[in-house]
MARLO-150179 format. One line per 10 residues: number of its first residue (from 0); for each residue y, x, z of N, C-alpha, C, O, CB. Coordinates in nm, 2 decimals, always signed. Each point is the difference from the previous one (the first is absolute). Glycine has a CB too. Example, Ala and Ser with C-alpha at 12.3 -4.5 7.8 and 13.67 -1.06 7.14 Angstrom:
2
0 = -0.57,+1.32,+0.78,+0.12,-0.09,+0.00,+0.12,+0.09,+0.00,+0.00,+0.10,+0.07,-0.12,-0.29,+0.05 | +0.23,+0.15,-0.19,+0.11,+0.09,+0.00,+0.11,-0.08,+0.08,+0.11,+0.05,+0.01,-0.17,+0.07,-0.23
END
This chain:
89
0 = -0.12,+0.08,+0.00,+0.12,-0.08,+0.00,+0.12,+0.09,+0.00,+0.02,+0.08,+0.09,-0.14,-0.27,+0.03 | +0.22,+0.18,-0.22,+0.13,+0.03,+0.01,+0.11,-0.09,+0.02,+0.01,-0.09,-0.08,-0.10,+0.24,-0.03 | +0.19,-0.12,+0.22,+0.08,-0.06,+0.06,+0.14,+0.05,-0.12,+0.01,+0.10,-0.07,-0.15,-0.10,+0.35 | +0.19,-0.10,-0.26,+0.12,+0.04,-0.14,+0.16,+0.00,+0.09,+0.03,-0.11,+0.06,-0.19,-0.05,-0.31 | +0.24,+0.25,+0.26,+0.11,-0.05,+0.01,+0.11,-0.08,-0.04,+0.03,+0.01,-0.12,-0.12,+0.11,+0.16 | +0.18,-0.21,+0.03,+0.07,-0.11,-0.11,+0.08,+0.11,-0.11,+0.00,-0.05,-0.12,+0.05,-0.20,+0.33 | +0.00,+0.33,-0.20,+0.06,+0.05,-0.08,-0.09,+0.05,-0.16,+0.06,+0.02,-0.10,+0.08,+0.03,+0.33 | -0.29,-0.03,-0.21,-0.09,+0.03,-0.16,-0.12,-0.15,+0.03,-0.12,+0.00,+0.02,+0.11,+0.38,-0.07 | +0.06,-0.45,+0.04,-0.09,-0.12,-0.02,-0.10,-0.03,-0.16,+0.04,+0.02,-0.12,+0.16,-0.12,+0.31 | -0.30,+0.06,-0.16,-0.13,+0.06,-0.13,+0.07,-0.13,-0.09,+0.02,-0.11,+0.05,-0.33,+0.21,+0.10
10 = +0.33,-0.08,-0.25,+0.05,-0.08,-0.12,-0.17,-0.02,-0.09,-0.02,-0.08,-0.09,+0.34,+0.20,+0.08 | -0.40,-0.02,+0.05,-0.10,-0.03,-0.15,-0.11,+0.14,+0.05,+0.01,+0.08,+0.09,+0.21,-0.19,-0.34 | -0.33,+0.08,+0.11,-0.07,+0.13,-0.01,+0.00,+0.03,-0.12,+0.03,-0.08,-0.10,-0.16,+0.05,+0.26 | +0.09,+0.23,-0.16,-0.01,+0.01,-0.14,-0.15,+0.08,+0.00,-0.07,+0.04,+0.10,+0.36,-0.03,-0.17 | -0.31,-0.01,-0.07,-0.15,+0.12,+0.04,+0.01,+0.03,-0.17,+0.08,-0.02,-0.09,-0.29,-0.11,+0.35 | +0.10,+0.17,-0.26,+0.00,+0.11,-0.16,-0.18,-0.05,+0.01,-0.07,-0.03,+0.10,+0.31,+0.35,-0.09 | -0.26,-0.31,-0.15,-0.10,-0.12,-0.07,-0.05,+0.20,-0.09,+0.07,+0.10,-0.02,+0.08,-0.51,-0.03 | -0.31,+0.38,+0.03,+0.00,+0.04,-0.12,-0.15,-0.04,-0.04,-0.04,-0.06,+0.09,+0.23,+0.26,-0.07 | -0.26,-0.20,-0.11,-0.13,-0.06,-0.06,-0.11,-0.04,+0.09,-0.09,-0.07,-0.04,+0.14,+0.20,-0.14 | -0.06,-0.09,+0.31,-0.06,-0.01,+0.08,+0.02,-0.13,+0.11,-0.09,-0.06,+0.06,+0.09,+0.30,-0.13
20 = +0.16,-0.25,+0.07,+0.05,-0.07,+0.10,+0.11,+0.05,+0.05,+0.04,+0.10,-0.06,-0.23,-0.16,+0.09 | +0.26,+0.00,+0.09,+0.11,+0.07,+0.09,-0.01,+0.12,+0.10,+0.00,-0.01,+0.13,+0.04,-0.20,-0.15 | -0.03,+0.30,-0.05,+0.02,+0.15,+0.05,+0.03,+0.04,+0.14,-0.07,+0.05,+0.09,+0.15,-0.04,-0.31 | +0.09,-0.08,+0.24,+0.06,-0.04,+0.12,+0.07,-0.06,+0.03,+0.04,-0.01,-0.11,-0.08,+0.13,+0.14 | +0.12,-0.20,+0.04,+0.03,-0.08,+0.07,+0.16,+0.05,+0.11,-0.01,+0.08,+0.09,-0.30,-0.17,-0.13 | +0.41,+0.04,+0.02,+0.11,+0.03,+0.08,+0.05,-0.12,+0.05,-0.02,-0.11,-0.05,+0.07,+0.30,-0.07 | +0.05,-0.16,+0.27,+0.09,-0.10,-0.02,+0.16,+0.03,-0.07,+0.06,+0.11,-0.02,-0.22,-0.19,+0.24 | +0.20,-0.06,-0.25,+0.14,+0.00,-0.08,+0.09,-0.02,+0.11,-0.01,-0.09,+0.07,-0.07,-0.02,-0.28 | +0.18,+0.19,+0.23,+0.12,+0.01,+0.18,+0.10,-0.05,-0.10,+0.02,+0.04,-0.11,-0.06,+0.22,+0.34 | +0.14,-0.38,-0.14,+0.11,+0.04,-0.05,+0.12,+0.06,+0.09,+0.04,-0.07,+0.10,-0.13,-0.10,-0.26
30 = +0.16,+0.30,+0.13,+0.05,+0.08,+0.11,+0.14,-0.08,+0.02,+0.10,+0.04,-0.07,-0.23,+0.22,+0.01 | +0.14,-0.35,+0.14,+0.14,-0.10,-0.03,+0.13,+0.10,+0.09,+0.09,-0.06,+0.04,-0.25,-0.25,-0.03 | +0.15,+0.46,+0.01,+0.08,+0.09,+0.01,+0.07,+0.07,-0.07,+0.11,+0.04,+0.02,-0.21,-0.05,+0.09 | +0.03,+0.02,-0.22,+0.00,+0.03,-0.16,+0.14,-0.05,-0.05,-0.03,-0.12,+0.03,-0.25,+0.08,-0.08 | +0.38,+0.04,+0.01,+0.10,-0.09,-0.11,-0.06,-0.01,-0.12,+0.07,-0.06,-0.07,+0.14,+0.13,+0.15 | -0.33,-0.03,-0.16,-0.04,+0.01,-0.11,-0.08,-0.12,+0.03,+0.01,-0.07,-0.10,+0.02,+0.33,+0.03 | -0.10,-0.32,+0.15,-0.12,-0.09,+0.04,+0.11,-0.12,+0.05,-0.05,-0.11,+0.03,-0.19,+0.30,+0.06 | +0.36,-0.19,-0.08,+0.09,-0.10,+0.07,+0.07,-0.07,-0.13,+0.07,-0.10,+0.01,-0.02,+0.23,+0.25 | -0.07,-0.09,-0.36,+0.05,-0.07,-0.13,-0.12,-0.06,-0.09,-0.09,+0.07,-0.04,+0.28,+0.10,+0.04 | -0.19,-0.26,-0.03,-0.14,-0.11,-0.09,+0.06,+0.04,-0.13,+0.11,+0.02,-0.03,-0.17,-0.28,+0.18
40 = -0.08,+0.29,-0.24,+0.05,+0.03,-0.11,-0.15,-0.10,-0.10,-0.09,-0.05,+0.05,+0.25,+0.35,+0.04 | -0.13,-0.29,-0.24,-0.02,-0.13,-0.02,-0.17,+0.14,-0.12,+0.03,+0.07,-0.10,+0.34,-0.36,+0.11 | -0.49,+0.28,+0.05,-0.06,+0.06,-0.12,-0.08,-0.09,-0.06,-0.12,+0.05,-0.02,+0.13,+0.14,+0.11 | +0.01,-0.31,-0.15,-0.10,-0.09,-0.08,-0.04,+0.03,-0.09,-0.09,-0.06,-0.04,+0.15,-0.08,+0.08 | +0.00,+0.26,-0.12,-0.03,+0.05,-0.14,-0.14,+0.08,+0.06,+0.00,+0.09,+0.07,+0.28,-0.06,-0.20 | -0.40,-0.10,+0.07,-0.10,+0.10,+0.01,-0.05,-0.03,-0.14,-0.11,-0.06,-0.01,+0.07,+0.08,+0.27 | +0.12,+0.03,-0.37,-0.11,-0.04,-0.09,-0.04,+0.14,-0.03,-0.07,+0.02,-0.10,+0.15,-0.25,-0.01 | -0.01,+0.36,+0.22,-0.05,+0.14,-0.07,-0.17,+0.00,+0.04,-0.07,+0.11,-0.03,+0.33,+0.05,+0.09 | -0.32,-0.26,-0.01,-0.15,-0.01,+0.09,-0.05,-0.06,-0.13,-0.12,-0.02,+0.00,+0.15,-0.02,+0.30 | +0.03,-0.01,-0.42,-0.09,-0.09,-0.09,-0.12,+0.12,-0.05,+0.02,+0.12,-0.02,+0.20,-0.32,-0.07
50 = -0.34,+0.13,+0.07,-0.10,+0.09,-0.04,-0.09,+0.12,+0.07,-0.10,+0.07,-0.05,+0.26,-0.15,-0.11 | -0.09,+0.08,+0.29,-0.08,+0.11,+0.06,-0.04,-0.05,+0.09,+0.03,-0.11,+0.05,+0.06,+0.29,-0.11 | -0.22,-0.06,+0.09,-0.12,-0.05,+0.09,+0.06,-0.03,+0.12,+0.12,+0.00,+0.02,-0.31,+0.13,-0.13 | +0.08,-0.16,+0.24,+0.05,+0.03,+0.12,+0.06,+0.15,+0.06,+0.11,+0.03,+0.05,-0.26,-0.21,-0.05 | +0.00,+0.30,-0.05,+0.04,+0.11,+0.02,+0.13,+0.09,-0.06,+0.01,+0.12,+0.03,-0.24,-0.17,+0.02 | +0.30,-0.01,-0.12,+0.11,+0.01,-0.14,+0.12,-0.01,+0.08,+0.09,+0.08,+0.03,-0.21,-0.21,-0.25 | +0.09,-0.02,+0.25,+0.09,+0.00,+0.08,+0.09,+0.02,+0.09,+0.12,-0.01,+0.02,-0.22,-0.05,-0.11 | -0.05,+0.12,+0.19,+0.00,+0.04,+0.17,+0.09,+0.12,-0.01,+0.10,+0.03,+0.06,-0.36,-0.12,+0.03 | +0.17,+0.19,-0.22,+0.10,+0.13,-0.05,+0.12,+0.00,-0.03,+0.07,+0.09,+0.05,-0.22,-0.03,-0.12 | +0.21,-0.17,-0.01,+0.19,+0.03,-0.03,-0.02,-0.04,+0.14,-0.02,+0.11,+0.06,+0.17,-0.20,-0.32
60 = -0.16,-0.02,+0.37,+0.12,+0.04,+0.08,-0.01,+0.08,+0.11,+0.07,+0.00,+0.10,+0.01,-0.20,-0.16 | -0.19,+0.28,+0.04,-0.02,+0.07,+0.15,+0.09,+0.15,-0.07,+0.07,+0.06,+0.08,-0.38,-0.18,+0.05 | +0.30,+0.16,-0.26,+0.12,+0.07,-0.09,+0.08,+0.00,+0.03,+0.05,+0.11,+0.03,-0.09,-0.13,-0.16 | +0.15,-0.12,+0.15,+0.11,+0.00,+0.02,+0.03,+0.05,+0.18,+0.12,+0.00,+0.04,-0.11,-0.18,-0.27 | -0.09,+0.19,+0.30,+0.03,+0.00,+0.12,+0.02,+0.20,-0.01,-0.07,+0.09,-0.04,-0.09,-0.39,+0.16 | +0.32,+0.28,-0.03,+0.05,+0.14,+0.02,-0.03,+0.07,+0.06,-0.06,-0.06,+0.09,+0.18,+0.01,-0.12 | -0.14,+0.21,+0.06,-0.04,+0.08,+0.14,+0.05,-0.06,+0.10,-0.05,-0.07,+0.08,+0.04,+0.27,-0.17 | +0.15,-0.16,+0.08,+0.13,-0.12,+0.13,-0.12,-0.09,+0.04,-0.10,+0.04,+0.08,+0.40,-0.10,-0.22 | -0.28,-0.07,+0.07,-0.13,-0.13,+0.06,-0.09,+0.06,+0.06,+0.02,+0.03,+0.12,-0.03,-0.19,-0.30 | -0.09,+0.20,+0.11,-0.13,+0.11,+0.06,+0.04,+0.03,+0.15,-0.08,-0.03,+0.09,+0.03,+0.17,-0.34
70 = +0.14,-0.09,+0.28,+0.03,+0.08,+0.10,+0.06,-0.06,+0.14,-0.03,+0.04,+0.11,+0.06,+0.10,-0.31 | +0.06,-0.26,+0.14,+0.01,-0.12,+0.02,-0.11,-0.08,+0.12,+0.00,-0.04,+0.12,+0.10,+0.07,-0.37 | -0.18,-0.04,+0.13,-0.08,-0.11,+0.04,-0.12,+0.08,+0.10,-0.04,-0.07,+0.10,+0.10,-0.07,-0.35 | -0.10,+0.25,+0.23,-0.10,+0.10,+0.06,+0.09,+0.02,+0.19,-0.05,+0.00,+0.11,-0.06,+0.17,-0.43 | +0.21,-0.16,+0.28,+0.07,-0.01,+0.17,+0.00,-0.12,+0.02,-0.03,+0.00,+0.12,+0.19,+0.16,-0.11 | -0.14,-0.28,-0.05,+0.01,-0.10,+0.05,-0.13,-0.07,+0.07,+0.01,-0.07,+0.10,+0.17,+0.07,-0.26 | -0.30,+0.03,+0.09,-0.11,+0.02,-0.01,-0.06,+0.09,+0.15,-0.11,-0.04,+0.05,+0.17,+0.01,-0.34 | +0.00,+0.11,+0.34,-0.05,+0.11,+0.11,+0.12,-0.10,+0.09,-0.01,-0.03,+0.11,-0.07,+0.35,-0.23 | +0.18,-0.36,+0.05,+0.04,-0.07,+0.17,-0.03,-0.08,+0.05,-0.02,+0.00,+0.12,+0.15,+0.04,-0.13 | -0.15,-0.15,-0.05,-0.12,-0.14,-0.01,-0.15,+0.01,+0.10,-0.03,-0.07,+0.09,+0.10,+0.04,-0.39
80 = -0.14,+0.15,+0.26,-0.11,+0.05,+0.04,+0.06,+0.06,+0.14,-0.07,+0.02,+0.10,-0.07,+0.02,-0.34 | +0.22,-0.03,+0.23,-0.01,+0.10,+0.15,+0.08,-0.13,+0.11,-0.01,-0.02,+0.12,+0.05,+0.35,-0.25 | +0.02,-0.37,+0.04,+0.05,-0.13,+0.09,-0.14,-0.12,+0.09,-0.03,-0.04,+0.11,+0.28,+0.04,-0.33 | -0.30,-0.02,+0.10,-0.14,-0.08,+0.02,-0.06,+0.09,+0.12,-0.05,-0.06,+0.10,+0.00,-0.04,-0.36 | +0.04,+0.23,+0.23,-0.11,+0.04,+0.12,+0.05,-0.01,+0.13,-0.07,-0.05,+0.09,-0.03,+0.22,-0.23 | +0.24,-0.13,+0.14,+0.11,-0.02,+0.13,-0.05,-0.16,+0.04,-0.06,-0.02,+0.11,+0.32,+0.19,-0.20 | -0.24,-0.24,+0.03,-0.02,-0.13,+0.01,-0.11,-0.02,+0.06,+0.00,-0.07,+0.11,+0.10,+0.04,-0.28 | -0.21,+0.08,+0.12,-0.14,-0.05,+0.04,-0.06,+0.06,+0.12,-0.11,-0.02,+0.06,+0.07,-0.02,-0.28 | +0.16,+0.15,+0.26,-0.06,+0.03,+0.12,+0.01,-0.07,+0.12,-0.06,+0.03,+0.10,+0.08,+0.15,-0.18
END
């Protein structure tokens, strides 16, 4: 069990697919500290997904994700966990 703070509350999951099945599995935070996460932005245009597979897919957008994010997310990730354990003691 992970305990979430009100400030990165779980909006979603993501995970990466490939012929086998679902590889792995994340959660989706949204960091409402962020000013970049405090503005709604409109992405309905997905017709760049027409025609590709699942695994096709899973690849553009795990592509687009920056080191920054990566780095991001991998700390946010160790604070979460270390909060939970605090927690559970």
């Amino acid at each position: 069990m992970i305990r979430l703070p009100e400030e990165t509350p779980l909006v979603g999951l993501h995970g990466m697919v490939n012929e086998n099945g679902i590889v792995s599995l994340g959660l989706i935070l949204l960091d409402t500290l962020d000013s970049v996460c405090q503005t709604p932005i409109d992405n309905s245009d997905m017709s760049m997904y027409t025609g590709l597979n699942d695994f096709e897919k899973s690849k553009l957008v795990e592509d687009q994700i920056t080191d920054e994010e990566k780095t991001r997310a991998q700390a946010l990730e160790a604070i979460l966990v270390y909060d939970s354990m605090l927690k559970a003691r």
